[in-house]
C-alpha positions in Angstrom: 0.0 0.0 0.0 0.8 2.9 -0.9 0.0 6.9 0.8 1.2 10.4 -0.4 1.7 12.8 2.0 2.0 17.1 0.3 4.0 19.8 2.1 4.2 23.1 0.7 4.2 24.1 -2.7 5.8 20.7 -4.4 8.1 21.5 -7.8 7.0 18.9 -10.1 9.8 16.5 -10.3 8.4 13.7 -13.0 9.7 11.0 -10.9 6.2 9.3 -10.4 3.6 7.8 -13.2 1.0 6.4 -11.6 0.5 8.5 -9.1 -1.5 8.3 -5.9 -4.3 10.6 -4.1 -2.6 12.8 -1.4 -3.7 11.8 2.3 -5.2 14.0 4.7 -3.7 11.9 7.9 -0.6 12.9 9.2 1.8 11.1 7.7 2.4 7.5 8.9 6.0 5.8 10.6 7.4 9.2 10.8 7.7 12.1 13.0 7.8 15.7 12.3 10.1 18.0 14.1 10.2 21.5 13.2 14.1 22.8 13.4 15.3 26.2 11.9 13.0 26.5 9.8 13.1 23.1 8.3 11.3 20.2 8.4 12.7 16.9 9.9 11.2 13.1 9.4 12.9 10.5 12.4 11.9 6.9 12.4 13.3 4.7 14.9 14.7 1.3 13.6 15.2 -2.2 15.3 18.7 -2.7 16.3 18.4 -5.8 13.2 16.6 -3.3 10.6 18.5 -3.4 7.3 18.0 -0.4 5.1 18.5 -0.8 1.0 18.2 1.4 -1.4 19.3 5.3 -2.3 20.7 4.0 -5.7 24.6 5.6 -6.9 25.7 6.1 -2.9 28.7 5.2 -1.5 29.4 2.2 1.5 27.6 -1.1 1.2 24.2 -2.8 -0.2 23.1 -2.1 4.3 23.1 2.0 4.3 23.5 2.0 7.7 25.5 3.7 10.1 26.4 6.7 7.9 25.1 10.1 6.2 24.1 10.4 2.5 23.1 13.1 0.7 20.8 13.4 -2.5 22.2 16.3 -4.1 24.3 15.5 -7.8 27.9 15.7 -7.3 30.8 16.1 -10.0 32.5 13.9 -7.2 35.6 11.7 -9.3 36.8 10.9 -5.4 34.4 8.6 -4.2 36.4 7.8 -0.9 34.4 6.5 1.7 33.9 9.6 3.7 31.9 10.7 0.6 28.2 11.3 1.1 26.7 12.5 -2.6 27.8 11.2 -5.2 26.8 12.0 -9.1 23.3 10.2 -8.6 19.8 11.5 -6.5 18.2 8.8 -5.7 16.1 9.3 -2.7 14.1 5.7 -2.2 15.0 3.4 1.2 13.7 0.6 2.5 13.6 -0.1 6.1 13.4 -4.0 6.4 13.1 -6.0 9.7 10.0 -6.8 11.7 8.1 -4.3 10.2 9.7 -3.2 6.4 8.0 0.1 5.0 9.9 2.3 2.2 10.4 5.7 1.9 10.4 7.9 -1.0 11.3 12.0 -0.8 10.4 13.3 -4.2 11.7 16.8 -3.8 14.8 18.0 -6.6 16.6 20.1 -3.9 19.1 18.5 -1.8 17.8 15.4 1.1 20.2 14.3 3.9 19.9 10.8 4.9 21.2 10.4 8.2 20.6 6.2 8.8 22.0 5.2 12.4 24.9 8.1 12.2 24.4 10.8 14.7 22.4 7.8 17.1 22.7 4.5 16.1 19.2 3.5 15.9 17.7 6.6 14.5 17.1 7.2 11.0 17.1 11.0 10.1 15.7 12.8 7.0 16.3 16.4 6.3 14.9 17.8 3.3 16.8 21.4 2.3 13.2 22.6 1.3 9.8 22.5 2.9 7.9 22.3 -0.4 8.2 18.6 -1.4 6.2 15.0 -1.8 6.7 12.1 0.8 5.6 8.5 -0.5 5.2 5.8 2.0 4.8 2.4 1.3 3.9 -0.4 3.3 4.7 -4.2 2.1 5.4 -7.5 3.1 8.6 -7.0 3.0 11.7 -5.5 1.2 11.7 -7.2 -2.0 7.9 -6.5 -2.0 7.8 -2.8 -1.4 10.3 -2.0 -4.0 8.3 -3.9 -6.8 5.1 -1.4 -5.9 7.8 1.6 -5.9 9.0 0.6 -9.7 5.3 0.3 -10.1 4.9 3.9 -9.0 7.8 5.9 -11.1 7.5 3.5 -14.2 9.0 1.5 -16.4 12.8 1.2 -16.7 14.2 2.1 -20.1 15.1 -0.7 -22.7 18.2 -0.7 -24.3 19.2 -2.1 -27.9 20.7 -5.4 -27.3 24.0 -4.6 -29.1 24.9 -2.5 -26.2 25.0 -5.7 -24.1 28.4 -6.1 -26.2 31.7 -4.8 -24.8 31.9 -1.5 -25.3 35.9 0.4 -25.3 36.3 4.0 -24.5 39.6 6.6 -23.4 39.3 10.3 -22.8 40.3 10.4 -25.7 40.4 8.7 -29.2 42.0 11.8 -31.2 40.9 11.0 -34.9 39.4 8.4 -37.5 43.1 6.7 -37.6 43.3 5.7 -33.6 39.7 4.6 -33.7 40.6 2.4 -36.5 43.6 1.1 -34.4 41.5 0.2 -31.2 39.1 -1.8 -33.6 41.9 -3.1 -35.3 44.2 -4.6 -32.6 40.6 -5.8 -31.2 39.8 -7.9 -34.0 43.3 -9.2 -35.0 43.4 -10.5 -31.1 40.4 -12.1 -30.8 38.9 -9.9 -28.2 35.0 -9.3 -29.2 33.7 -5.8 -29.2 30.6 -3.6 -30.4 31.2 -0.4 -29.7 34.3 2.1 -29.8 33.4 5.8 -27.5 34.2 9.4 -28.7 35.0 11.4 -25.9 34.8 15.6 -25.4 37.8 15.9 -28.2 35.9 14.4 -31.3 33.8 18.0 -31.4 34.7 21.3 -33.3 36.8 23.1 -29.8 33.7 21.2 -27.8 30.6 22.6 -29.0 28.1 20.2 -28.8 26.6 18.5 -31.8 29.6 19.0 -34.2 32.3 17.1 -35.4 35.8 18.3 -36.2 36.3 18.3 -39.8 40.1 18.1 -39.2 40.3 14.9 -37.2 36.7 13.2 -38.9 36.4 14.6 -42.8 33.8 12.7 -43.8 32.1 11.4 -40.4 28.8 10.0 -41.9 31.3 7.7 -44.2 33.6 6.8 -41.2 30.4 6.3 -39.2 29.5 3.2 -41.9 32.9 2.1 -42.3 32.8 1.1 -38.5 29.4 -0.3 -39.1 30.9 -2.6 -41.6 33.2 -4.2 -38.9 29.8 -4.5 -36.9 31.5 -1.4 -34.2 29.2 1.4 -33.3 30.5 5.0 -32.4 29.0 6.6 -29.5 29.5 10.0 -29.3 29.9 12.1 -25.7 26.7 15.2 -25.3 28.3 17.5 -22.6 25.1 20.3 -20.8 27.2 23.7 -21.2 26.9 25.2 -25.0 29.6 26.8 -25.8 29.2 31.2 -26.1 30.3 31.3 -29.1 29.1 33.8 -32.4 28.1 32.2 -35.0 27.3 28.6 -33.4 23.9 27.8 -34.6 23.3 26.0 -30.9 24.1 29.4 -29.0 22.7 31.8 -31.5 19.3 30.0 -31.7 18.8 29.3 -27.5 19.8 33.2 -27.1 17.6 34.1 -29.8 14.6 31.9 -27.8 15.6 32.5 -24.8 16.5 28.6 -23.6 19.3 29.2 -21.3 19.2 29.1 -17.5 18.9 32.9 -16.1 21.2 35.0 -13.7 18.4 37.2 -11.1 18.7 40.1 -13.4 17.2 37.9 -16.6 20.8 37.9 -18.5 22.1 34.6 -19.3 23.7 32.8 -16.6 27.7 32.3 -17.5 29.6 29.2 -16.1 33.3 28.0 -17.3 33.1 23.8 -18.4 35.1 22.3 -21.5 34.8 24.7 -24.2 35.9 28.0 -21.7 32.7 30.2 -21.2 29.2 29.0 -21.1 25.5 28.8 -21.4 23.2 26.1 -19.7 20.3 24.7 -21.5 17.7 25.5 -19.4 15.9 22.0 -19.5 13.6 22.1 -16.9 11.8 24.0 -20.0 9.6 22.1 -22.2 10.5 24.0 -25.1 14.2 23.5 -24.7 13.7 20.2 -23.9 12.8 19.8 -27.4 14.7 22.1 -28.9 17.9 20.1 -27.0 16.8 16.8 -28.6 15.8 18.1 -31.7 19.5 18.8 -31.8 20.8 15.0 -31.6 19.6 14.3 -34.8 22.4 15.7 -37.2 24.3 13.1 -35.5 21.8 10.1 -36.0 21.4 11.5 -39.6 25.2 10.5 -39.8 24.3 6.7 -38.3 24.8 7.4 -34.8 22.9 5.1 -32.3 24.0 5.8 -28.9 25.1 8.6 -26.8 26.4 9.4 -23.3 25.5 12.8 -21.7 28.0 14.3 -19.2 28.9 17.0 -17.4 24.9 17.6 -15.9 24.9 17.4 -12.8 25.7 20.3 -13.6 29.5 20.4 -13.6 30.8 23.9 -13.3 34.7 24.8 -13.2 34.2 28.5 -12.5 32.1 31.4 -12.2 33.1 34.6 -13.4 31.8 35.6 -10.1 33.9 33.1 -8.3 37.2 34.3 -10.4 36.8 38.3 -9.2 36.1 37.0 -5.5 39.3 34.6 -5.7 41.5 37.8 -7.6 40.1 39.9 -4.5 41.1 37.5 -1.6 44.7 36.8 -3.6 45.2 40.6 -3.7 44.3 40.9 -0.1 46.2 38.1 1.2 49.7 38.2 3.1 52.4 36.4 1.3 54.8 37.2 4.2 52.9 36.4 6.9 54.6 32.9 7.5 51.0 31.7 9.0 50.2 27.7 8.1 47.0 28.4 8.9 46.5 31.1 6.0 48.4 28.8 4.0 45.6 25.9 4.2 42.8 28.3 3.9 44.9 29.6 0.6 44.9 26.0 -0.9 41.7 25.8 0.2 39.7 28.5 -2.0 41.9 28.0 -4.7 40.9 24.5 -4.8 37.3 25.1 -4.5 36.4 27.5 -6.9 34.3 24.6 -9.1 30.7 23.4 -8.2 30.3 25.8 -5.5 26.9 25.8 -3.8 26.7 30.0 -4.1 27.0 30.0 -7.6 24.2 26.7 -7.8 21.9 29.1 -5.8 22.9 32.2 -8.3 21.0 31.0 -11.6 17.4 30.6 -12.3 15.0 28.2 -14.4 11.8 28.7 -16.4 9.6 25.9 -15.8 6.8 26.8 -18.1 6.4 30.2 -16.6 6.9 29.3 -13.1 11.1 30.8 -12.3 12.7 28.8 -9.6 16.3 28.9 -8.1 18.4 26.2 -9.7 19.3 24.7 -6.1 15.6 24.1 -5.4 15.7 22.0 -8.5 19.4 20.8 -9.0 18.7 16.9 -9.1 16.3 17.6 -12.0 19.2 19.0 -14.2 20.9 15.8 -15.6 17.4 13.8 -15.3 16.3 16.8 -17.5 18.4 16.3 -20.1 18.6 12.6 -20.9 14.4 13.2 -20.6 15.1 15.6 -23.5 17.2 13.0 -25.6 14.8 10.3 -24.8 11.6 11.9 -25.5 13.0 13.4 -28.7 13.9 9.5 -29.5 10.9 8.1 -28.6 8.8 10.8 -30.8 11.2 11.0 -33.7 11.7 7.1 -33.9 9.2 5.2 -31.9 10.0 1.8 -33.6 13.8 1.9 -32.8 15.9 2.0 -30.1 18.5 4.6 -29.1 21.5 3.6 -27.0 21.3 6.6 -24.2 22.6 7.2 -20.4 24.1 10.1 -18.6 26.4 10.8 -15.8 23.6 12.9 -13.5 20.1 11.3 -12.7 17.1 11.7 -10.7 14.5 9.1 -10.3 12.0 9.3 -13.5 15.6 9.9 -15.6 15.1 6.1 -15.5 12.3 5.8 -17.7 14.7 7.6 -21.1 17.8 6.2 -20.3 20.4 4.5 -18.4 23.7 5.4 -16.3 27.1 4.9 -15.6 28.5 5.4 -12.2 30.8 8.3 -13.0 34.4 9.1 -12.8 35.5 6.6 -10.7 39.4 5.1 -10.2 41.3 2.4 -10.7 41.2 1.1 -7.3 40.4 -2.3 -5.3 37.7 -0.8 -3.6 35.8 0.7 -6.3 35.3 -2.7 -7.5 33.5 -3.8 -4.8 31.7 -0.1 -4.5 30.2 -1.3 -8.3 29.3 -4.8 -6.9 27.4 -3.3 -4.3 26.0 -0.6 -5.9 24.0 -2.9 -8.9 21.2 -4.0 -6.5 20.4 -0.3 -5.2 20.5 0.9 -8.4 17.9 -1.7 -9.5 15.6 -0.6 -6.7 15.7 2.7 -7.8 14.6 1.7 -11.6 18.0 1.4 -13.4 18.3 -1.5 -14.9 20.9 -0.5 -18.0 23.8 0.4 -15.8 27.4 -0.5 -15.3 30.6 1.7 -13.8 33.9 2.1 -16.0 35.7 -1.4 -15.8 39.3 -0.9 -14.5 38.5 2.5 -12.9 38.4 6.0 -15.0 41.5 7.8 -13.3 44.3 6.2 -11.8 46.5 3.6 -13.4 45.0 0.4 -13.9 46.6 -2.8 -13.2 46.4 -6.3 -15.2 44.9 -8.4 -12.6 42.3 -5.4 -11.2 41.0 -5.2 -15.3 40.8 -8.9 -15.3 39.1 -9.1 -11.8 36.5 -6.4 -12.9 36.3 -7.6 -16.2 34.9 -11.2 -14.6 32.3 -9.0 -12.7 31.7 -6.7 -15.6 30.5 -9.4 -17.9 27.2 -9.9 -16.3 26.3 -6.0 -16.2 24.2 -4.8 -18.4 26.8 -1.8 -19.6 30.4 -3.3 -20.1 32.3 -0.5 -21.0 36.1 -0.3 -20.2 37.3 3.6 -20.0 40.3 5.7 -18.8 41.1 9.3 -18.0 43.4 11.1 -20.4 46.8 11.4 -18.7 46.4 7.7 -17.5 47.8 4.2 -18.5 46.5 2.8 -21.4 44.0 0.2 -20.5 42.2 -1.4 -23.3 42.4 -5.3 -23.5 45.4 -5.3 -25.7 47.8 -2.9 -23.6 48.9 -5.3 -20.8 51.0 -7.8 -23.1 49.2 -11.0 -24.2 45.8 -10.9 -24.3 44.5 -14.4 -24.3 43.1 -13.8 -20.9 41.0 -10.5 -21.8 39.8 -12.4 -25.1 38.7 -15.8 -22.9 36.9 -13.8 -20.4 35.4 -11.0 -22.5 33.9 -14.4 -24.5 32.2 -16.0 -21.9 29.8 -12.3 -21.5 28.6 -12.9 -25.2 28.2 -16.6 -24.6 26.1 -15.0 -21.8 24.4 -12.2 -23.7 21.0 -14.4 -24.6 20.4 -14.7 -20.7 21.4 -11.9 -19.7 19.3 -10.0 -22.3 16.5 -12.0 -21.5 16.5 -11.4 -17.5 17.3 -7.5 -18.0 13.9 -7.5 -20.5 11.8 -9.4 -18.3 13.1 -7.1 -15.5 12.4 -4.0 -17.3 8.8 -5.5 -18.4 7.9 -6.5 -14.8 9.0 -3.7 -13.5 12.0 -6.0 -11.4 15.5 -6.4 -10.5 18.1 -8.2 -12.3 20.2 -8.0 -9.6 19.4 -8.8 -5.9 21.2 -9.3 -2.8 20.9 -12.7 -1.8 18.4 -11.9 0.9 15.6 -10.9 -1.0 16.0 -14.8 -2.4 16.4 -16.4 0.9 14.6 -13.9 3.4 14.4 -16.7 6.6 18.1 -17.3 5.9 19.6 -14.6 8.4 23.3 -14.9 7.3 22.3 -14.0 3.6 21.2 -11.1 4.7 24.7 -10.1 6.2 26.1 -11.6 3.0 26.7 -7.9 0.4 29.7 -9.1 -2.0 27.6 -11.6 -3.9 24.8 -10.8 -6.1 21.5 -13.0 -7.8 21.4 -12.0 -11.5 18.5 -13.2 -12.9 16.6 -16.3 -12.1 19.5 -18.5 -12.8 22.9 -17.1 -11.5 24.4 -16.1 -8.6 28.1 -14.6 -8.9 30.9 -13.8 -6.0 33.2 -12.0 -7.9 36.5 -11.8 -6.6 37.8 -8.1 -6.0 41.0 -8.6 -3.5 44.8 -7.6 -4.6 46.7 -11.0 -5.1 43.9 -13.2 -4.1 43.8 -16.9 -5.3 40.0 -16.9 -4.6 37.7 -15.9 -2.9 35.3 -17.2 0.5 31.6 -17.9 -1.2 28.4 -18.5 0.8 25.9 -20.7 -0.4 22.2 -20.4 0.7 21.2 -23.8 -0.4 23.2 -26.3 -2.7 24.5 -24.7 -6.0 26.2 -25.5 -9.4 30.2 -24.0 -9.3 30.8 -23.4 -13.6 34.4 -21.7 -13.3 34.7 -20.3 -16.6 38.1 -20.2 -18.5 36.6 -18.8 -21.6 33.1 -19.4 -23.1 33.9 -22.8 -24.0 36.6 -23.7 -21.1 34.8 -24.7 -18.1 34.5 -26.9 -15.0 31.7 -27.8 -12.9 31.5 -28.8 -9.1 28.2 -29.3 -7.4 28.1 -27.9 -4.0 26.6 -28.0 -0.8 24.8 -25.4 1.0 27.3 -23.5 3.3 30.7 -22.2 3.3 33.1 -22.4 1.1 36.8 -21.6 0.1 36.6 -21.5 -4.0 40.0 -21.4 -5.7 39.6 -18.4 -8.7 42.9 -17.8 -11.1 43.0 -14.3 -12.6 42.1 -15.4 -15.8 39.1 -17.8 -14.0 35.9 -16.2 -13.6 33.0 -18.7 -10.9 29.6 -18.7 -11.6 26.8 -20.4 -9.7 23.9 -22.0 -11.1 20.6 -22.6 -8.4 19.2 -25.6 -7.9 16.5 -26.5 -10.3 17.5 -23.5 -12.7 18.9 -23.9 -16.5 21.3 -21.3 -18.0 21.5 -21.2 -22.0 24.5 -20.7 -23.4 24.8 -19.1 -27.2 28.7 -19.9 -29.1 30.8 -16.9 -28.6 31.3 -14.1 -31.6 33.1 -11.4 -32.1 29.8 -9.1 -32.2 26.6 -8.8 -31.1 25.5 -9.0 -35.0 26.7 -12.4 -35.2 24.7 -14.0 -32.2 23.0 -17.3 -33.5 20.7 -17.8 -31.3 18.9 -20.7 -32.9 21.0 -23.2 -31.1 22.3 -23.1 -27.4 24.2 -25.4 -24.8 22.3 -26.0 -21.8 23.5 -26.1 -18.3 21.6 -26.9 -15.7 21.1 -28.2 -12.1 18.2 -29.9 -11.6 16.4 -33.2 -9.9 13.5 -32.8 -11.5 11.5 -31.2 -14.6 12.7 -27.4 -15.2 11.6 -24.7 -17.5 13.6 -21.3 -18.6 12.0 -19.1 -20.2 13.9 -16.7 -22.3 12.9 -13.7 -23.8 13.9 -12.8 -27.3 13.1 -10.0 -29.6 15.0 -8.2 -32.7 17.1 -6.2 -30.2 16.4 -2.7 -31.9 12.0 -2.3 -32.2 10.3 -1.1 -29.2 7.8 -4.2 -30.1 8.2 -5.5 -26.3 5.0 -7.7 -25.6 4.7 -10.0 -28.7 3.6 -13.2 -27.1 6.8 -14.4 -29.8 9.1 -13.5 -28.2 9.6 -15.8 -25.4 10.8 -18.9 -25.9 10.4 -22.1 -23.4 13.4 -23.9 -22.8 12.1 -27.4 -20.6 13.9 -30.5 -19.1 11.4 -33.0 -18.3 11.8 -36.6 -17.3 10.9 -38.9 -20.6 9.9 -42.7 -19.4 13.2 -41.8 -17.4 15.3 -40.1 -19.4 15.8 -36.8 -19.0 16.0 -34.8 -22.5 15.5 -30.6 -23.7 12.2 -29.6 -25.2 12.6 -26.7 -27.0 12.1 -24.2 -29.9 15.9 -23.9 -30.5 18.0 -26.5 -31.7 20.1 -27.9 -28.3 23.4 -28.8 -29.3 24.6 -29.7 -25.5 22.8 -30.2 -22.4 24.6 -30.7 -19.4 22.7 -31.6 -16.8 24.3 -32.1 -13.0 
């Protein structure tokens, strides 16, 4: 069940769909304390309360004992003491005894204070008193999230080629390295489908151009990559460049579609290009104007894009430039004073994203003007809305490869995400295991982080390692910061490893296609933490470094320096495949418990459930070569199983054609157990 309690004056956020009559009763589980001038929710948990959700946020799949903030953060240092990160997400679930979720629909910042400041308290502060507060009530945790995804709508559907692997650098310079990455790709046998253009592929970064020097004839490259079945996906950054002459600046001047300083002048910000503008899309009309914009670049055979930079990223103010001039002309050189010296450092280091210059600008949301900071997690939401709407009008019977850096709840429903600038480090491994299952909870089904970290200097064995937990997310794109060792598959030496375990994710693409549609369709997860499988099993709920993916699978991915393997719980008896490649495996049935499992570098374990079949297609090189009218079945069964798999062309929008499932069953024949199915079975391996 779910009640809608109104405060104030609400922004409209477009997080919710299917939306629910506002209650007159004072609002249920919480209580309201009024504290300089803001409104505060408390709700006092059970010392064994688990609380889920809040999406991109930092720490573990539990959120307690910590602060978080909703408010999008250009934030490339997610250390632990982090609190916001690039994502808003502001759904939790408190599970125990009683489990009832929370959702605080409001686009300025929240603070989610879950068992910090007392250890048993859990503390909400919205930075506004204008905002909608959804509670839900639900058998339990697994429950109440499937009415939320009900509530905000269904997740959006990606084309299936971007379940290929996907390479990307800050940044690929010209037509000539492009053709080298594909190149030394193919001749090693290391499958790809799509190559990434960052910022430096524009005309001196203005959006929606292509420099003429380093891409002559784009359209004609565009098709020459088709041909060796890669797709280019092109970077969309917020800021438009000021700039005379530039049709994108001339014509939102000329109509008035940039975000507003108080005096009605446009708003000025330094990003990529040097000075400039911010669409201001919280406007319908730039909202289509913006995604009218993408199509000069499908009109050249694009089929995917990243946005960036929304959150919004800001590098300066010209505001925040005098004021930093002013205090470096006023400050004492001679003084000898550490203490000035660190307050130097400081402002020097903090003159991008400041919140002053967030509360300086103004939107135009259909005639109603609000101050950006009210409506700051709407930005980046706003803009892949614009792209995705446009797609959806423009080409309703294709689908458009689309996610963004920033996000709001709703964002969900036009496109996916990635988890931002992260780093080459151990720990941000595990962060991306553990962050899969909130983001599912929050509606974000086509996600993934950078594999091998975006700054920092990757390592052979932590690509490998994330590469064997990258191959069951639905994005599997490897990037890296400009400045930063060379990390694609090829740059470590020999490269049979990368090949073998980059095969075994299109071996996997069929079921892992199949349980991210039936997820999106049913308004589900794809990934789950193990306790929403095995709820009266109470050390599966402690358990937050392995994951259920789909129906089938459960993985614990091994993300330790040096480690050999890894400890792996099982919640009832399981199949162990550890995968050298797609066709190099071994199998080991196992009994519920603990376990030590033994995992090489170049190994990647999988586990099968009990009475659960996975389908396996023969590995390709791309996504267009899938044959998916014969598969190897694995499977650990007893009895009589059934899988069914979803299939469809991968590109229409046609999603509910009773065609395209297809039934794979094991059933006991007069003894003899044997596949019934529509696709021809050229293996089953039954255990």
């Amino acid at each position: 069940m779910i009640k809608k309690y109104v405060y104030g004056n609400p922004v409209p956020t477009n997080a919710v769909v299917n939306d629910v009559e506002a209650s007159e009763e004072a609002v249920q589980y919480l209580s309201e304390i009024e504290m300089n001038d803001k409104l505060i929710f408390n709700y006092v948990m059970e010392d064994d309360d688990i609380v889920y959700g809040l999406g991109e946020a930092n720490r573990g799949i539990n959120k307690r004992g910590a602060v978080y903030r909703g408010f999008c953060s250009d934030e490339p240092n997610q250390t632990e003491e982090k609190d916001a990160l690039y994502g808003a997400h502001n759904f939790i679930v408190v599970s125990g005894v009683v489990s009832v979720g929370f959702f605080f629909d409001c686009g300025a910042e929240v603070k989610f204070d879950i068992g910090f400041t007392s250890s048993n308290m859990l503390n909400i502060e919205p930075s506004c008193r204008d905002l909608n507060v959804y509670v839900i009530e639900g058998r339990n945790a697994y429950d109440i999230i499937k009415q939320f995804r009900e509530l905000i709508g269904q997740s959006y559907i990606a084309p299936m080629w971007a379940f290929g692997y996907q390479q990307s650098r800050w940044s690929y310079m010209n037509e000539d390295e492009i053709r080298e990455v594909v190149k030394k790709h193919r001749e090693k046998g290391i499958p790809l489908d799509a190559v990434y253009m960052d910022i430096d592929y524009m005309d001196g970064y203005k959006d929606f151009t292509v420099s003429e020097e380093r891409f002559p004839d784009f359209p004609a490259f565009v098709q020459e990559m088709r041909g060796q079945g890669i797709r280019l996906v092109p970077i969309i950054d917020a800021g438009v460049k000021i700039e005379d002459g530039y049709d994108v600046y001339e014509e939102g001047k000329q109509y008035q579609l940039f975000c507003k300083n108080s005096d009605g002048t446009d708003f000025v910000a330094g990003v990529w290009p040097g000075k400039t503008h911010f669409p201001d899309f919280l406007n319908t009309n730039t909202r289509m104007w913006f995604g009218s914009k993408y199509k000069s670049l499908i009109d050249s055979g694009i089929e995917g894009f990243w946005n960036d930079m929304n959150e919004p990223a800001m590098f300066y103010t010209e505001k925040g430039i005098e004021e930093a001039k002013e205090y470096l002309n006023g400050f004492d050189f001679d003084s000898g004073d550490p203490g000035k010296y660190f307050e130097l450092s400081w402002k020097m280091s903090h003159m991008s994203n400041r919140r002053e210059d967030y509360e300086s600008f103004y939107h135009n949301m259909d005639g109603v003007v609000v101050r950006h900071d009210q409506v700051h997690n709407l930005y980046g939401a706003n803009m892949t809305r614009a792209a995705g709407e446009t797609f959806m009008n423009a080409m309703p019977d294709k689908r458009i490869l689309l996610f963004s850096r920033a996000s709001y709840i709703g964002s969900h429903r036009y496109g996916g995400i990635w988890t931002g600038d992260n780093q080459s480090w151990w720990s941000h491994l595990l962060l991306n295991i553990k962050m899969m299952p909130s983001l599912n909870m929050c509606g974000y089904l086509y996600a993934g982080a950078d594999l091998g970290g975006f700054g920092c200097n990757c390592t052979r064995d932590l690509l490998l390692r994330w590469l064997a937990f990258g191959i069951f997310t639905p994005l599997m794109r490897n990037h890296s910061a400009q400045g930063t060792r060379r990390q694609e598959a090829y740059a470590f030496g020999d490269t049979t490893d990368f090949a073998n375990i980059i095969s075994i994710r299109y071996s996997l693409i069929p079921y892992l296609y199949s349980e991210y549609m039936k997820a999106c369709l049913n308004n589900d997860m794809m990934f789950k933490p193990l306790a929403f499988e095995y709820p009266s099993d109470s050390f599966a709920k402690t358990v937050e470094d392995q994951l259920l993916v789909g129906e089938s699978i459960m993985i614990a991915p091994v993300y330790e320096q040096n480690a050999v393997g890894r400890y792996v719980y099982l919640p009832e008896d399981m199949l162990l495949v550890l995968f050298r490649s797609a066709s190099q495996r071994r199998y080991q049935v196992m009994k519920k418990g603990m376990h030590f499992i033994p995992a090489a570098v170049n190994e990647v374990p999988m586990f099968i459930r009990k009475d659960k079949l996975v389908p396996l297609c023969r590995n390709t090189q791309c996504t267009d070569e899938i044959d998916t009218s014969m598969f190897e079945i694995i499977a650990y069964a007893d009895d009589a199983i059934e899988y069914r798999m979803y299939e469809d062309d991968g590109i229409s929008r046609n999603y509910t054609s009773p065609d395209n499932y297809t039934s794979f069953a094991i059933r006991d024949m007069d003894g003899v157990l044997g596949a019934v199915a529509d696709k021809t079975i050229v293996k089953l391996s039954l255990f």
